[in-house]
GUDO-917400 format. One line per 3 residues: number of its first residue (from 1); their letters; for each residue x, y, z of N, C-alpha, C, CB. Coordinates in steps of 0.05 Angstrom, whole numbers. Glycine has a CB too. Example, Ala and Ser with C-alpha at 12.3 -4.5 7.8 and 13.67 -1.06 7.14 Angstrom:
BEGIN
1	as	264 -114 156 246 -90 156 264 -66 156 226 -89 181 | 257 -45 142 273 -21 143 258 1 157 282 -12 114
This chain:
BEGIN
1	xxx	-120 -287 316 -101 -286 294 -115 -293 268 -78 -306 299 | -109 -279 241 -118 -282 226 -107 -296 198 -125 -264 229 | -68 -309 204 -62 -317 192 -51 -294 163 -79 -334 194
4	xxx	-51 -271 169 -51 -261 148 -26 -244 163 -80 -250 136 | -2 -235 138 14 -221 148 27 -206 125 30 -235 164 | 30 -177 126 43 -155 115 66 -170 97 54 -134 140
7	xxx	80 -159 74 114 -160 69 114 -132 85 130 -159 30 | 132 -132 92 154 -110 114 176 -108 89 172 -128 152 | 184 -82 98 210 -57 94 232 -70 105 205 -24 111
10	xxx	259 -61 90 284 -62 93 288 -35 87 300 -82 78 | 305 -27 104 316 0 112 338 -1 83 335 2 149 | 340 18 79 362 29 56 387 52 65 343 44 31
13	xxx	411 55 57 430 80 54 424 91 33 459 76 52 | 437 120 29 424 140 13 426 137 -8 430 161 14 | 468 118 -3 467 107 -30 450 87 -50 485 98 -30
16	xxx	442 73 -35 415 51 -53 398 72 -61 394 23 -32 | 386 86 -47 365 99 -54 367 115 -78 358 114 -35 | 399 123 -74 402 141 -109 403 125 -126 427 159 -118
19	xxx	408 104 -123 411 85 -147 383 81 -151 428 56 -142 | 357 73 -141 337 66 -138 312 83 -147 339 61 -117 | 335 118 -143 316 135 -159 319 137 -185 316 159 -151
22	xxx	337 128 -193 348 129 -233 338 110 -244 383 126 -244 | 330 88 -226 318 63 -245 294 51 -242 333 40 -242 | 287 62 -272 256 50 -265 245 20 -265 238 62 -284
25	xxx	258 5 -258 243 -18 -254 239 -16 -212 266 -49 -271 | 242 3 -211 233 11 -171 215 30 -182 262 28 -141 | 203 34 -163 178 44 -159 178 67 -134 160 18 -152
28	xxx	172 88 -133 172 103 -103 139 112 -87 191 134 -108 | 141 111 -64 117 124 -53 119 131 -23 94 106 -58 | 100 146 -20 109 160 2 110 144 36 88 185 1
31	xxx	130 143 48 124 128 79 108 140 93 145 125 98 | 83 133 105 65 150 122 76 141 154 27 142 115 | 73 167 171 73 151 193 44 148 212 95 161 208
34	xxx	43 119 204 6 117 220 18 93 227 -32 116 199 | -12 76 227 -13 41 225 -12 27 207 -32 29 231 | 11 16 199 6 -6 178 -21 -20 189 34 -30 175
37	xxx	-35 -29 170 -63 -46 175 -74 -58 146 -88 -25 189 | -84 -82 151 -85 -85 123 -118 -90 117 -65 -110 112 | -141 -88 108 -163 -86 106 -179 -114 94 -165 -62 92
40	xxx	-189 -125 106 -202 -146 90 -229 -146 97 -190 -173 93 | -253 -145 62 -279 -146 65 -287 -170 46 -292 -120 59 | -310 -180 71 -316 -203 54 -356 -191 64 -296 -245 70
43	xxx	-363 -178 38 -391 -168 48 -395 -156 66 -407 -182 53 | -413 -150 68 -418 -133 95 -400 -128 121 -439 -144 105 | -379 -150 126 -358 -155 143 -337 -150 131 -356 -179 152
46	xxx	-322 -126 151 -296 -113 143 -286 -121 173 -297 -76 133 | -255 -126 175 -240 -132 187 -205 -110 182 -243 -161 180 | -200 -101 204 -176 -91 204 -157 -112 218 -177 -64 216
49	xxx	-128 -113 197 -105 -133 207 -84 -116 214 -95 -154 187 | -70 -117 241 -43 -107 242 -21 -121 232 -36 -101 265 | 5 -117 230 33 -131 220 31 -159 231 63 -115 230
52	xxx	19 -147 260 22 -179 275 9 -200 265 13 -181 303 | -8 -199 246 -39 -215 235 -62 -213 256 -36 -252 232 | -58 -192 269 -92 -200 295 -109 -180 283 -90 -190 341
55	xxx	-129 -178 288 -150 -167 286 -150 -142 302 -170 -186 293 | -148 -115 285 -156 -85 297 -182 -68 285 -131 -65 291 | -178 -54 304 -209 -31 297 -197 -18 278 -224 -7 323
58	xxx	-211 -9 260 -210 10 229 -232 35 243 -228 -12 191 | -210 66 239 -229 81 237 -256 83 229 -222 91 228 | -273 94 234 -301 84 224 -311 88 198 -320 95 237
61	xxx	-300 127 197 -288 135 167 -280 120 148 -268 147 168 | -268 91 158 -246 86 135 -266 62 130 -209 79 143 | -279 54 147 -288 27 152 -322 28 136 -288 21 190
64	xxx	-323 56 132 -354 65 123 -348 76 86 -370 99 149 | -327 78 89 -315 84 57 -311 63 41 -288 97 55 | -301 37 58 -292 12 40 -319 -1 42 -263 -10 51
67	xxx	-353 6 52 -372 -5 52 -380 5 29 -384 -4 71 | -368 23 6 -377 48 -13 -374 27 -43 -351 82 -13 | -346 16 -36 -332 2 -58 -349 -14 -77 -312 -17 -46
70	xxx	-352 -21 -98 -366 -33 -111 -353 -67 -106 -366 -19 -141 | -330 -68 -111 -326 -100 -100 -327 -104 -67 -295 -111 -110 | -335 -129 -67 -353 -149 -40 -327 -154 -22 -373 -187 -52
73	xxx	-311 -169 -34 -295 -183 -28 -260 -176 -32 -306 -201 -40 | -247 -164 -14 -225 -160 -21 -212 -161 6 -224 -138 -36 | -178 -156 5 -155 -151 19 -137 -134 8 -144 -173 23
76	xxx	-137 -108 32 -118 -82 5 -98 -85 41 -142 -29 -12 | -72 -73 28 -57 -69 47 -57 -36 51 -31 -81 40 | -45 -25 69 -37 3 70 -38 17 101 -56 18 49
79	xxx	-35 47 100 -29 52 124 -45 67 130 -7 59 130 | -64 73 164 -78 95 173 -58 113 187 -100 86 191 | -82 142 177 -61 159 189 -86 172 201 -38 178 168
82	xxx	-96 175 217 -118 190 242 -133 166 222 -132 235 244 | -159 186 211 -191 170 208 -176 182 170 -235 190 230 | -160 168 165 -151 167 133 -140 150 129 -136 185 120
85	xxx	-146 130 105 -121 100 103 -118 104 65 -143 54 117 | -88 104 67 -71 105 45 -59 68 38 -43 131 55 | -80 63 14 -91 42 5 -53 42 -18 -131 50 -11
88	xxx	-32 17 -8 -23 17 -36 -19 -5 -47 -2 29 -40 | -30 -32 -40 -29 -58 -43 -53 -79 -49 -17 -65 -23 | -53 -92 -60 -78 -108 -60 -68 -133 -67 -101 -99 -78
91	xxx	-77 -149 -45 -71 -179 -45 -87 -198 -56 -70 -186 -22 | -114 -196 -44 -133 -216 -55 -155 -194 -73 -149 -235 -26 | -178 -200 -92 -195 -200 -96 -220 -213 -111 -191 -189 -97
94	xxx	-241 -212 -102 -262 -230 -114 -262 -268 -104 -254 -226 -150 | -247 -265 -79 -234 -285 -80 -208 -307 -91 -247 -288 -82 | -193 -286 -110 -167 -296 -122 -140 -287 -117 -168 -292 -147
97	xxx	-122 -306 -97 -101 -282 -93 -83 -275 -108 -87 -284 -73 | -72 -254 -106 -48 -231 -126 -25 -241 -115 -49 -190 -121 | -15 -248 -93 6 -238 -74 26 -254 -103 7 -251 -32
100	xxx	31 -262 -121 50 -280 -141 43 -257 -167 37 -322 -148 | 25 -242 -154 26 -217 -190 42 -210 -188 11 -190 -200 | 58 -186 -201 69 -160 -203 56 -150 -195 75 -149 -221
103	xxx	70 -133 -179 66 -99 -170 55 -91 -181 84 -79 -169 | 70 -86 -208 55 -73 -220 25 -73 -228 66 -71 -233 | 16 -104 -238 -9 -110 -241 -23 -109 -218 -12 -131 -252
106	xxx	-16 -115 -190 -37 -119 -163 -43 -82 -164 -16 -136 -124 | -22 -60 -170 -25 -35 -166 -45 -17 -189 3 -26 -163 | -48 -30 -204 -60 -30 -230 -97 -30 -221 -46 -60 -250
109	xxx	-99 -62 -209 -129 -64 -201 -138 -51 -172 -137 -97 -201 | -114 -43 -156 -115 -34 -134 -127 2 -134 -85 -42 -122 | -119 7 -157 -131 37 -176 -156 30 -182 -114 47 -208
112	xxx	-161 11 -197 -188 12 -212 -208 9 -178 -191 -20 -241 | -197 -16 -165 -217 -14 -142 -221 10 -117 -210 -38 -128 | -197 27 -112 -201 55 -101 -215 78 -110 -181 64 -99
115	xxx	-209 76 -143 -214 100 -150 -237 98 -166 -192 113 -162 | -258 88 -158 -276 77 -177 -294 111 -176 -296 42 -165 | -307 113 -199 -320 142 -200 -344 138 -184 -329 154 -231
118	xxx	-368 123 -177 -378 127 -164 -382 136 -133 -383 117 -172 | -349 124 -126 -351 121 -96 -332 160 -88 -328 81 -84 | -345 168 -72 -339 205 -62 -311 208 -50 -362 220 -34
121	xxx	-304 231 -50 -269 221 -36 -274 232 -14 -236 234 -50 | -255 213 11 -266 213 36 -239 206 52 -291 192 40 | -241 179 56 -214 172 80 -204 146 60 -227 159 122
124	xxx	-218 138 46 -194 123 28 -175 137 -1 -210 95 16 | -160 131 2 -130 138 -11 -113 121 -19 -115 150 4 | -114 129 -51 -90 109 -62 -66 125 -63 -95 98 -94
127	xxx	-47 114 -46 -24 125 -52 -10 144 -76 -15 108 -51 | -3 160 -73 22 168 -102 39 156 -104 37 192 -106 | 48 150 -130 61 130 -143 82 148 -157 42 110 -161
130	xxx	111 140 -153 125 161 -175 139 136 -195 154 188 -158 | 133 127 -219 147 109 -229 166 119 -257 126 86 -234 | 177 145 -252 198 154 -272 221 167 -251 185 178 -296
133	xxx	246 177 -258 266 187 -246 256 209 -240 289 187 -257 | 251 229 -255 237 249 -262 218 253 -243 227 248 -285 | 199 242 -243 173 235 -216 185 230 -195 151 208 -218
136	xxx	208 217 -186 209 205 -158 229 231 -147 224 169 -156 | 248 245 -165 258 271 -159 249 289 -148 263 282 -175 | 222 293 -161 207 314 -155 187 311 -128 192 320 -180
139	xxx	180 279 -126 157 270 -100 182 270 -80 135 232 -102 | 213 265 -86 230 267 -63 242 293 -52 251 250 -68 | 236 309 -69 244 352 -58 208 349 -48 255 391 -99
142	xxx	192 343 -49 170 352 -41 160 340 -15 153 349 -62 | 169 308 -2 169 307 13 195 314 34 158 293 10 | 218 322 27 243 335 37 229 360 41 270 334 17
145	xxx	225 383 33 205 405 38 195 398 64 183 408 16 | 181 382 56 151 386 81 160 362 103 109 375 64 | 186 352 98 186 338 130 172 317 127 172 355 155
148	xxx	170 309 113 152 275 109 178 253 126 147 262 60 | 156 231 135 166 214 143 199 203 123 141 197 146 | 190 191 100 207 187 72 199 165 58 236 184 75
151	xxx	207 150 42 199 142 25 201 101 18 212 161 8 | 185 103 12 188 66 10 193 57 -34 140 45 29 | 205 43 -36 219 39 -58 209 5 -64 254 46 -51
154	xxx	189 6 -92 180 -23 -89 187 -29 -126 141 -27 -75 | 200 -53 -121 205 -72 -154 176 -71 -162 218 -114 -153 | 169 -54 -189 151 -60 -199 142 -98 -209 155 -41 -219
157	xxx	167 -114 -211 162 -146 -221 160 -153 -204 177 -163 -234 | 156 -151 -178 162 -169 -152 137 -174 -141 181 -155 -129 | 132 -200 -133 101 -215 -118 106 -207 -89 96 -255 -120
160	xxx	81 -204 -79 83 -195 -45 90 -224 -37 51 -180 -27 | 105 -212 -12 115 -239 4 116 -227 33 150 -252 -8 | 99 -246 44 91 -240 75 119 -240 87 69 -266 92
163	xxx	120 -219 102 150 -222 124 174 -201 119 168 -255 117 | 190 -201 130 209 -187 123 241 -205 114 210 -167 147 | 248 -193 91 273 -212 78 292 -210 99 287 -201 49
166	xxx	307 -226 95 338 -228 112 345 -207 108 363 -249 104 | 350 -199 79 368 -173 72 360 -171 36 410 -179 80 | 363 -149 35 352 -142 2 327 -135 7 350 -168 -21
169	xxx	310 -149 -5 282 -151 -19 274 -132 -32 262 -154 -3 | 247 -131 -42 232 -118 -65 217 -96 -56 213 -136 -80 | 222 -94 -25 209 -61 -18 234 -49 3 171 -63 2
């Protein structure tokens, strides 16, 4: 056990969700269906976490891409889907944790650390992000189209919080 554990999803009706698409202080992105897993490197040592907090194997792909990264030291959350992991959280880095940022700001450095130009595109993936009505309209006919799993809805002001809420919460 690694002591470390995911915030988890609350299911929504269609109705929340319409409300959720008109207002931008939510956030939308796509639900994958893989492994939640959450990634933590501390140097040369990379570790994959499931929901449960134990310790799993990371594709090798994924596990040889986050060796690419220019930072040493981090914890990103997100989901594998075969030998691809869709990066949309970041908890710790450099040794300082986020989980009390905003969303918005942890999603902010969670870009700069994915998408850094040196590193080639491969099996890591930062999520799409739709943060206008407009955007989440259009990422919601596009995964309605194609049969996507559906969609997870996150408070841009809201700090990660390990667990799943009673009822409500910020994803």
């Amino acid at each position: 056990a690694t002591g470390v554990l995911p915030q988890l999803l609350n299911p929504i009706d269609q109705e929340a969700a319409d409300r959720l698409i008109v207002d931008d202080n939510w956030w939308m992105q796509e639900k994958f269906d893989g492994r939640r897993i959450l990634i933590r490197r501390d140097g040369m040592n990379i570790v994959g976490i499931n929901r449960k907090g134990l310790v799993v194997a990371l594709p090798q792909p994924v596990a040889e891409q986050i060796l690419t990264l220019p930072e040493t030291k981090f914890l990103i959350d997100g989901e594998s889907v075969g030998d691809l992991y869709f990066a949309f959280d970041l908890i710790e880095v450099s040794g300082i944790d986020h989980r009390q940022a905003p969303y918005l700001d942890r999603f902010a450095e969670l870009r700069r650390l994915v998408s850094c130009p040196s590193k080639p595109i491969g099996s890591l993936r930062l999520v799409d992000t739709a943060t206008t009505a407009r955007m989440k309209r259009t990422m919601l006919a596009r995964l309605q189209r194609d049969k996507r799993e559906g969609v997870v809805f996150k408070l841009f002001s809201a700090g990660y919080t390990p667990g799943r809420p009673a009822s409500g919460g910020s994803q």
